[in-house]
C-alpha positions in Angstrom: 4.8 14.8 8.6 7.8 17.1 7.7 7.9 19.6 10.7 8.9 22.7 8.0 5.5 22.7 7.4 1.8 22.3 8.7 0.5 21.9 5.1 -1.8 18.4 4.3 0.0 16.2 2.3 -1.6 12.9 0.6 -0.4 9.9 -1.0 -2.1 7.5 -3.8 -1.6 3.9 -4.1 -3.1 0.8 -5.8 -3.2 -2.8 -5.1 -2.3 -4.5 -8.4 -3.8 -7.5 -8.0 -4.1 -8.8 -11.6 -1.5 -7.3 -13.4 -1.2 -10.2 -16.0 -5.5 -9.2 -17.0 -4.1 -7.3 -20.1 -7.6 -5.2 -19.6 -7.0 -4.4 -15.8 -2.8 -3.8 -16.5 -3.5 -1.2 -19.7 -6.0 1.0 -17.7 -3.5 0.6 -14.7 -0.4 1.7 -17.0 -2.6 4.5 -18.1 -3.5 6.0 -15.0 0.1 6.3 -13.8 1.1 7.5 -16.7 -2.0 9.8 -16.7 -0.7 11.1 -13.4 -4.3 12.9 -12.1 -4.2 15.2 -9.7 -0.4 15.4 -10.2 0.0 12.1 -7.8 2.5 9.7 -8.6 0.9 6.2 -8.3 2.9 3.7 -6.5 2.0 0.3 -7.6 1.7 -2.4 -4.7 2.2 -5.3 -6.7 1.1 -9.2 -6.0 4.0 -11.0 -7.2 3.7 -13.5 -10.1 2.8 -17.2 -8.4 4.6 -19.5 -11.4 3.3 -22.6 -9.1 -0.6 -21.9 -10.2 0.7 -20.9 -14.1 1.5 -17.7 -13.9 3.7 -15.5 -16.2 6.4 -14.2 -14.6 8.4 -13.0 -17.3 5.5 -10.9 -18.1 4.8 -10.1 -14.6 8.4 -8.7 -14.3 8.2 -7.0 -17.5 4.8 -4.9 -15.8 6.3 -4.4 -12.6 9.4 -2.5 -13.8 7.4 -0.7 -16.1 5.6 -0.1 -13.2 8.4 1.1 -11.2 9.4 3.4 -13.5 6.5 6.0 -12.5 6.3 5.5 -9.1 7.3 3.9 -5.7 7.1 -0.1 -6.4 5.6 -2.4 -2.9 5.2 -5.8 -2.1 1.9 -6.8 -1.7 1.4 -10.2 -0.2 -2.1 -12.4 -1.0 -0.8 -15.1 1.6 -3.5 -17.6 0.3 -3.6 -17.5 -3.4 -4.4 -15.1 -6.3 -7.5 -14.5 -5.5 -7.8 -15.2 -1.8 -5.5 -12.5 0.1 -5.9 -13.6 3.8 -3.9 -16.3 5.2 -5.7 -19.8 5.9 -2.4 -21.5 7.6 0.6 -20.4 9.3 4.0 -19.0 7.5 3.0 -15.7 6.5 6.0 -13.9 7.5 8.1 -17.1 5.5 5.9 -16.2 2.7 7.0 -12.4 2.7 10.1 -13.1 3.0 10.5 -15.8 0.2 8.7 -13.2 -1.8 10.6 -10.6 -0.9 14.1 -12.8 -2.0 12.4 -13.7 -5.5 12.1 -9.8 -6.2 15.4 -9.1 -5.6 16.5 -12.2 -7.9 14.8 -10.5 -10.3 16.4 -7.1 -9.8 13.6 -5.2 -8.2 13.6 -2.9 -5.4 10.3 -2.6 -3.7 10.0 -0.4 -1.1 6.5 -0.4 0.2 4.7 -3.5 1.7 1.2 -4.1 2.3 -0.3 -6.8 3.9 -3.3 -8.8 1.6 -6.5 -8.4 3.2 -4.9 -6.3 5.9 -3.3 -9.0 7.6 -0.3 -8.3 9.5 1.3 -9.7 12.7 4.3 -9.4 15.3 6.3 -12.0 12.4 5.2 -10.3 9.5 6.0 -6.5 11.0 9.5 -8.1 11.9 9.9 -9.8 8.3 8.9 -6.2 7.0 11.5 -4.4 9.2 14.5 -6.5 8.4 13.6 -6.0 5.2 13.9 -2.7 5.2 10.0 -2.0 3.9 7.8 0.6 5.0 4.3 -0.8 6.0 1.3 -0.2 4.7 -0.7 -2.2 6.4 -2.2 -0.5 9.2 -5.4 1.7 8.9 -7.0 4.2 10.2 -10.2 2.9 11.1 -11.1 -1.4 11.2 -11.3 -2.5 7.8 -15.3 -3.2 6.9 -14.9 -6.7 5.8 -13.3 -8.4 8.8 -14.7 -10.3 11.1 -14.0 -10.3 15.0 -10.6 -11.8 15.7 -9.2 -11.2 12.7 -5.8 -9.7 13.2 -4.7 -6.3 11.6 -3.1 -3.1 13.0 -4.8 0.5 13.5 -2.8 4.0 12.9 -3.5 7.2 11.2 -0.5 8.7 10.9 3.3 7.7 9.7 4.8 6.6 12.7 8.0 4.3 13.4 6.8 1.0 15.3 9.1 -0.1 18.1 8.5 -3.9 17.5 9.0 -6.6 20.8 12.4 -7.4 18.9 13.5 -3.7 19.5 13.6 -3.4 15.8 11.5 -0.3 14.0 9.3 -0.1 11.4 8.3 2.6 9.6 4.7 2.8 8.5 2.8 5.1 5.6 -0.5 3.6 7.5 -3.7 4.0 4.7 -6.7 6.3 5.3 -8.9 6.7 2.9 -10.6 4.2 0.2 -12.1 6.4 -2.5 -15.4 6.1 -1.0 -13.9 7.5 2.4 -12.3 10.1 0.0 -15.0 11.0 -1.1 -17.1 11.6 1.8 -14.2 13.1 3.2 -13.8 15.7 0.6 -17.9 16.0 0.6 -17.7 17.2 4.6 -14.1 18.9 4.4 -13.0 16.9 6.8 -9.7 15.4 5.7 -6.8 15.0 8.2 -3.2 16.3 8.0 -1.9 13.0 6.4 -4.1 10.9 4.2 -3.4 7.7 2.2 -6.1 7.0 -0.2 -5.6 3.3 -1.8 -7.9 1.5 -4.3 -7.6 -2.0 -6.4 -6.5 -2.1 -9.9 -10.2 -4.3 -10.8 -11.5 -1.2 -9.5 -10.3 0.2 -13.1 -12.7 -2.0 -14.8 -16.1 -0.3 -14.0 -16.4 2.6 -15.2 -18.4 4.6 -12.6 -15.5 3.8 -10.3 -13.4 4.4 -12.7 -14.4 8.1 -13.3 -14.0 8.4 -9.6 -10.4 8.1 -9.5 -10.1 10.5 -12.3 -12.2 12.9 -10.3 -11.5 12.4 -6.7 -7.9 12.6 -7.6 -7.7 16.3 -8.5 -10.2 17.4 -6.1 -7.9 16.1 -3.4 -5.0 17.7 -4.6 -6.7 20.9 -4.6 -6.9 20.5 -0.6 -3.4 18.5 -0.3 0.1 18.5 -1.3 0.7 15.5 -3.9 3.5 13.5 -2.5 5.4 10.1 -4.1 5.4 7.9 -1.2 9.7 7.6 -1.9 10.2 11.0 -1.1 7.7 11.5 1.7 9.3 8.5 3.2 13.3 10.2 3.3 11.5 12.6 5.3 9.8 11.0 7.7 12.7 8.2 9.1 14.4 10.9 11.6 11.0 12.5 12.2 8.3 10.4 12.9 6.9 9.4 16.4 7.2 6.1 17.7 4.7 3.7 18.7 4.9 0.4 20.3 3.9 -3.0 18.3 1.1 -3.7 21.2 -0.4 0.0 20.8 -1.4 -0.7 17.3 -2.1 -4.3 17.0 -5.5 -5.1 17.3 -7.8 -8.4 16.9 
């Protein structure tokens, strides 16, 4: 965290998973534009996968609407649309070719995160070449995966020394909004959090209403930041870590 300061400060993103579901994009484009709490969204976008028939004239059309309220990131489903973990190798290709159609098409994502939490040693070296800053690792194990299942565990921003000697700078996610919520519930929040949800998660309404709510409560404890600008702030600062130290199984 910026050393000026010993304040808490928080970050808000969501995986936009189906952003060509006109139901799931217009209560998506609402909330950014809503801006609750004061956060600025960013949008960690699944790009457009023409190869299974989907739109990507529209998708691009969203994601730069998208982009125009918040940080924009890449995030990868290495499988298919609706299955985000890899089943095969070539996931750092994957990111990559991804990563080359977005620029094609003129955007500039900055954030990465990995779908279904995957990440590896290639993938965290596709990222840093790239230039992205990874938000892939978490906090604590992710509930739905299964021993031997690769991802990467850190709670705090933190540059990653990588075996190539290469660094990568992580925003690592904390909090889904039912850790948030418990979190807020026991005042218990640490110094940095980074509370993510899906875009489907905009679809019921009871979870709905708990971004609405959850959102202002937590800026009531924590500084709003856009992930952009908490980034610029963090590359000279933040400790590093080794690739082995975080990677887990």
């Amino acid at each position: 965290m910026p050393h000026t300061s010993g304040k808490r400060y928080a970050v808000v993103s969501c995986h936009v998973e189906r952003p060509l579901d006109d139901r799931v994009w217009e209560r998506f484009a609402s909330l950014q534009e809503r801006r609750p709490g004061g956060f600025r969204i960013a949008a960690l976008v699944r790009p457009a996968d023409p190869a299974v028939g989907e739109d990507e004239r529209l998708w691009l059309e969203r994601a730069r609407a998208a982009a125009s309220h918040a940080a924009l990131g890449h995030h990868t489903h290495w499988t298919a649309p609706d299955y985000a973990r890899p089943t095969a190798p070539g996931a750092a290709e994957r990111v990559r070719r991804e990563a080359a159609r977005l620029t094609e098409l003129g955007l500039e994502a900055t954030l990465f995160c990995g779908g279904g939490w995957y990440t590896d040693e290639d993938v965290a070296e596709a990222c840093a070449a790239l230039g992205y800053v990874d938000c892939t690792p978490r906090a604590l194990r992710p509930p739905a995966l299964g021993s031997g299942e690769r991802w990467a565990q850190l709670a705090m921003p933190a540059r990653l020394r990588l075996p190539s000697g290469a660094g990568l700078l992580t925003l690592p996610t904390t909090h889904s909004l039912g850790d948030l919520a418990r979190a807020l519930a026991r005042r218990s929040l640490p110094r940095f959090v980074h509370v993510y949800f899906h875009d489907t998660d905009l679809l019921d309404l009871r979870r709905r209403a708990l971004v609405y709510a959850l959102l202002p409560a937590l800026a009531r404890v924590a500084v709003p930041a856009d992930a952009s600008e908490l980034v610029a702030s963090l590359r000279d600062a933040s400790e590093e870590i080794a690739w082995n130290d975080v990677a887990r199984l």
